[in-house]
DOPAGU-970731 format. One record per residue (C-alpha): residue number from 1; residue in one letter; x, y, z. Coordinates in Angstrom, 1 decimal, always signed. Layout:
N
{pt NUM "a" {X Y Z}};
...
! end
This chain:
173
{pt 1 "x" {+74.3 -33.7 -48.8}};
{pt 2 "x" {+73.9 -36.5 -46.0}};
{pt 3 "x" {+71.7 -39.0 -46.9}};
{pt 4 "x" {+69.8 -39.7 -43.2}};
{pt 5 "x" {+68.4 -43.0 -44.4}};
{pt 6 "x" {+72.2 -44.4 -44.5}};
{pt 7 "x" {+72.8 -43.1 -41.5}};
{pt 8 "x" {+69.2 -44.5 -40.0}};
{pt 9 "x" {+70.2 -47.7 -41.1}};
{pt 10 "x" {+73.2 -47.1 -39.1}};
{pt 11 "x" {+75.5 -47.5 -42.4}};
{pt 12 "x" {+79.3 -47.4 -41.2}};
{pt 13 "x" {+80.8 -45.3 -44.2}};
{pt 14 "x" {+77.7 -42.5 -43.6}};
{pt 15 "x" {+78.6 -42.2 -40.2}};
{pt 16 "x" {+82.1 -42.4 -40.5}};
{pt 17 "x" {+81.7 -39.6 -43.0}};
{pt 18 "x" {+79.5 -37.2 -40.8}};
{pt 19 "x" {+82.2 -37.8 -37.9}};
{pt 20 "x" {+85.5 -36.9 -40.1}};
{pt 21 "x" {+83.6 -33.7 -42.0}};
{pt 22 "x" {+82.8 -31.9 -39.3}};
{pt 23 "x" {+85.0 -33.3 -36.1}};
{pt 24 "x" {+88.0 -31.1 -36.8}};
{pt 25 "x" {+85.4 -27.8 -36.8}};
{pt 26 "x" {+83.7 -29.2 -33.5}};
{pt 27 "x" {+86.9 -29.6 -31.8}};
{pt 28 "x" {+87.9 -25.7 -32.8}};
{pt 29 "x" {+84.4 -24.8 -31.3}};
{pt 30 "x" {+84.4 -26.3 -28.4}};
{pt 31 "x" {+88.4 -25.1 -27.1}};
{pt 32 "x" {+86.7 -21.6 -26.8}};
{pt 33 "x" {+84.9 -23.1 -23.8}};
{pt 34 "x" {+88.3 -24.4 -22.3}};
{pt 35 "x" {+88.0 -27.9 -22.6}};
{pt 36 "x" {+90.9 -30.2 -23.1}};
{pt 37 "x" {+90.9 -31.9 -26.9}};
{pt 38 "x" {+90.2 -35.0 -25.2}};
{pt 39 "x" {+87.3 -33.9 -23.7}};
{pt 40 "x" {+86.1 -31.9 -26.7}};
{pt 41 "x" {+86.7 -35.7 -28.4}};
{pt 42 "x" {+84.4 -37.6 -26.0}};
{pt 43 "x" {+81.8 -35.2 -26.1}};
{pt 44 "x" {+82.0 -35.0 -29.9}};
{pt 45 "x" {+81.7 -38.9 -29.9}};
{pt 46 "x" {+78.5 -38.5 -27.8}};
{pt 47 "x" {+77.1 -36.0 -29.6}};
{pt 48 "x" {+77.7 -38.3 -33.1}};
{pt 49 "x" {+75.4 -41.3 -30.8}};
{pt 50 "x" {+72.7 -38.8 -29.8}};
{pt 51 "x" {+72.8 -37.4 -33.3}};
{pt 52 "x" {+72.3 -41.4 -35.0}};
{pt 53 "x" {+70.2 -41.9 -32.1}};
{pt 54 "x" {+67.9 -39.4 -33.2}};
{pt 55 "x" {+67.5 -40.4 -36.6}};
{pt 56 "x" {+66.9 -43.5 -35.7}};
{pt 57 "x" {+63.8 -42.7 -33.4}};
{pt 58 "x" {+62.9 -40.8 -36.7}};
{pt 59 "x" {+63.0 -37.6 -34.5}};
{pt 60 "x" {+64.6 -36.1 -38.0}};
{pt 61 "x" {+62.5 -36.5 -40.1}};
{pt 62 "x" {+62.3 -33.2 -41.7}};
{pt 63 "x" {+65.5 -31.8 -40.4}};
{pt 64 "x" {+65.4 -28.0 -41.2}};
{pt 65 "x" {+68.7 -27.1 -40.2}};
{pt 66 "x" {+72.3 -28.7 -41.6}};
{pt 67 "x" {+74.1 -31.5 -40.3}};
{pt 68 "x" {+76.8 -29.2 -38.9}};
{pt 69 "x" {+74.2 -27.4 -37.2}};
{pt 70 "x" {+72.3 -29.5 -35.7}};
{pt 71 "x" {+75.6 -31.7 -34.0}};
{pt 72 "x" {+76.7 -28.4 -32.8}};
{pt 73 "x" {+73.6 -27.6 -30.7}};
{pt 74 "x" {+73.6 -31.2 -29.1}};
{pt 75 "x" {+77.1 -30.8 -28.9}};
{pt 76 "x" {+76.8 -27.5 -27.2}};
{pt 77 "x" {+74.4 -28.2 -24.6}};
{pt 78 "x" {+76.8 -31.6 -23.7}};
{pt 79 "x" {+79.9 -29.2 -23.7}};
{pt 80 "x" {+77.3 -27.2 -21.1}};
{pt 81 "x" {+76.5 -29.9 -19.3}};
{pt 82 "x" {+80.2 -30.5 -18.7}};
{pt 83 "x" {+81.1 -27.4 -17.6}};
{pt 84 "x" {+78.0 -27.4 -15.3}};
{pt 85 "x" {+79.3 -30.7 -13.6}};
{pt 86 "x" {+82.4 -29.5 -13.2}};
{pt 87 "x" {+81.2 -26.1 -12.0}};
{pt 88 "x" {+83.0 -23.8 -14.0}};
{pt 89 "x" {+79.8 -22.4 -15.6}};
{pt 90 "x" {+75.9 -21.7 -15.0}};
{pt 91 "x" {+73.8 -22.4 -18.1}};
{pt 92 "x" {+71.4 -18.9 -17.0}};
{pt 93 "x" {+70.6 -17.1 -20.2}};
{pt 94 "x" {+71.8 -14.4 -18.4}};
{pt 95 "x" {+75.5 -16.4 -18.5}};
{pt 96 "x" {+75.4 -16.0 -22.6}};
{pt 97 "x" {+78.8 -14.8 -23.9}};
{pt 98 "x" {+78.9 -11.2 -25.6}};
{pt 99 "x" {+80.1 -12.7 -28.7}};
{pt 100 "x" {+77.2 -15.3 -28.7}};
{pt 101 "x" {+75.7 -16.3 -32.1}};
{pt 102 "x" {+72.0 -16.0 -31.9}};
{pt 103 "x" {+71.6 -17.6 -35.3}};
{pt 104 "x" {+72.5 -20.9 -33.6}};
{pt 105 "x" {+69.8 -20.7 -30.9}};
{pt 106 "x" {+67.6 -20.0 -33.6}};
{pt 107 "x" {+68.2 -23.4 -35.5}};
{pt 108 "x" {+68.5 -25.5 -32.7}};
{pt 109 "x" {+64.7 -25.6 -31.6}};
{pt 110 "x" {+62.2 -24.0 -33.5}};
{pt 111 "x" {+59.8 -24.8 -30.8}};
{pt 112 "x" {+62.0 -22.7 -27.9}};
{pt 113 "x" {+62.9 -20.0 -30.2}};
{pt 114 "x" {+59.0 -19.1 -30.6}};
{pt 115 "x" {+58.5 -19.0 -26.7}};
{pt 116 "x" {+61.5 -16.8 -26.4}};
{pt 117 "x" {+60.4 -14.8 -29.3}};
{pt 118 "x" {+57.0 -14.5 -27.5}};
{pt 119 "x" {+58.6 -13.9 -24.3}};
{pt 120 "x" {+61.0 -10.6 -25.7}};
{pt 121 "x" {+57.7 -9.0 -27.4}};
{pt 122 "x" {+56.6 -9.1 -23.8}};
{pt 123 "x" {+59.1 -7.5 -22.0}};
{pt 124 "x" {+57.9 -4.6 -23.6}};
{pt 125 "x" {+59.5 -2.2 -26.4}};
{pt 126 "x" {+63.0 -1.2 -24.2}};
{pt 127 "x" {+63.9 -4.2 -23.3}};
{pt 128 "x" {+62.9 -5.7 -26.9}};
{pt 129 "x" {+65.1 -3.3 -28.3}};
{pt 130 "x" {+68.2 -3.3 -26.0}};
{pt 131 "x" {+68.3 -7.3 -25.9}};
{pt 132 "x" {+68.0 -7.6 -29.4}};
{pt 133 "x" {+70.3 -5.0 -30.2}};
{pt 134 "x" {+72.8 -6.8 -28.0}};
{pt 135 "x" {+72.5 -10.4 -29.0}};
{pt 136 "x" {+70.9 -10.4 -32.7}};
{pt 137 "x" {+72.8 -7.7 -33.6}};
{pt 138 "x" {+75.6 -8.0 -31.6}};
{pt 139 "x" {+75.9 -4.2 -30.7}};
{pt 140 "x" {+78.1 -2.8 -28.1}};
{pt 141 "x" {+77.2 -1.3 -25.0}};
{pt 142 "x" {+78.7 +1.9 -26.0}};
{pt 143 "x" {+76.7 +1.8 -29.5}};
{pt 144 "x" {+73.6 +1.4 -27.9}};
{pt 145 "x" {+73.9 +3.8 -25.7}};
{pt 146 "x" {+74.0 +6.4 -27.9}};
{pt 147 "x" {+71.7 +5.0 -30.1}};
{pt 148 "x" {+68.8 +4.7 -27.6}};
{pt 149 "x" {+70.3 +7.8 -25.8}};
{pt 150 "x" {+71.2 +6.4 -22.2}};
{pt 151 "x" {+72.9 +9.2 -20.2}};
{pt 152 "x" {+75.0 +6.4 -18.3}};
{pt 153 "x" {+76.9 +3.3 -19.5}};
{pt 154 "x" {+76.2 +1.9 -16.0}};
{pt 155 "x" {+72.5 +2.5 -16.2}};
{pt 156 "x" {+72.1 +0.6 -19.2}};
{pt 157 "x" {+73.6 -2.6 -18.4}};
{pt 158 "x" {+71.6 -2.6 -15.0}};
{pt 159 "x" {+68.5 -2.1 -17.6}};
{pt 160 "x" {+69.8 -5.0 -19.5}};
{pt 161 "x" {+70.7 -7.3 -16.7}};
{pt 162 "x" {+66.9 -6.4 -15.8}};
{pt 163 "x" {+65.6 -7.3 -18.9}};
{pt 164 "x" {+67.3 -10.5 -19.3}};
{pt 165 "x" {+66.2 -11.3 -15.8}};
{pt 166 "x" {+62.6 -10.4 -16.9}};
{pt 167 "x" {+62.9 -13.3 -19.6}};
{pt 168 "x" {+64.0 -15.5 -17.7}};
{pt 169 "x" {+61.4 -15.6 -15.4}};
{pt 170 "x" {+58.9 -15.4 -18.2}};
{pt 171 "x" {+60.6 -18.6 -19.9}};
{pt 172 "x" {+60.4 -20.3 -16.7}};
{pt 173 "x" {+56.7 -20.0 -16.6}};
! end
């Protein structure tokens, strides 16, 4: 465990420790997005100064999530940002990956995950279902299909790309 005082009081061997343990992971992570290692370095390096810089605001105070966790959300959302700048990508939850982990969104902001939460009940009980079946479970099209009987593969992911649309425009309320 990571003692967050050591690294509030900006102690070199506690953040030299944080930045070994998990750079190696972070670097594997991030080549999915087709960054260079160098890049994938700098942005890990600027994700280890928010991270420090956060502790030191006392913004962590009660972390609820681990270390590893928590560097890969800021890291994410810089690896984003990077992508965005060079135009490769659109950060649009309708952009989210088919393989993306949910779990992650869920422990990088408690605070978002209970407006999108909020926002899915209100999309109303199909689109709750096929969303969630999608990303939280990580169901295939074809599996869902049958399981909420759609006549047409087609049909369903112009219901999803509906739904996701939906929430999207209820998030940005």
């Amino acid at each position: 465990m990571i003692d967050l005082n050591l690294l509030k009081i900006a102690q070199p061997e506690a953040i030299e420790n944080v930045y070994k343990t998990h750079r190696k992971a972070f670097i594997a992570f991030g080549v999915k997005y087709g960054l260079a290692e160098d890049e994938l370095l700098d942005i890990y390096q600027d994700t280890i100064i928010a991270f420090i810089e956060n502790i030191r605001k006392g913004h962590l105070e009660n972390l609820q999530v681990e270390v590893k966790t928590y560097l890969f959300s800021i890291g994410k959302y810089l690896i984003f940002s990077k992508l965005k700048s060079k135009n490769d990508i659109n950060t649009t939850i309708e952009d989210l990956p088919d393989n993306f982990v949910w779990e992650e969104l869920e422990e990088e902001n408690e605070e978002r995950l209970t407006e999108i939460s909020a926002s899915l009940q209100s999309l109303g009980e199909q689109c709750y279902k096929i969303l969630t079946m999608f990303y939280y479970e990580e169901k295939k099209l074809d599996e869902i299909q049958k399981i909420l009987k759609y006549d047409n593969k087609d049909v369903l992911k112009s219901q999803k790309s509906r739904c996701l649309n939906h929430l999207k425009k209820l998030l940005k309320k």
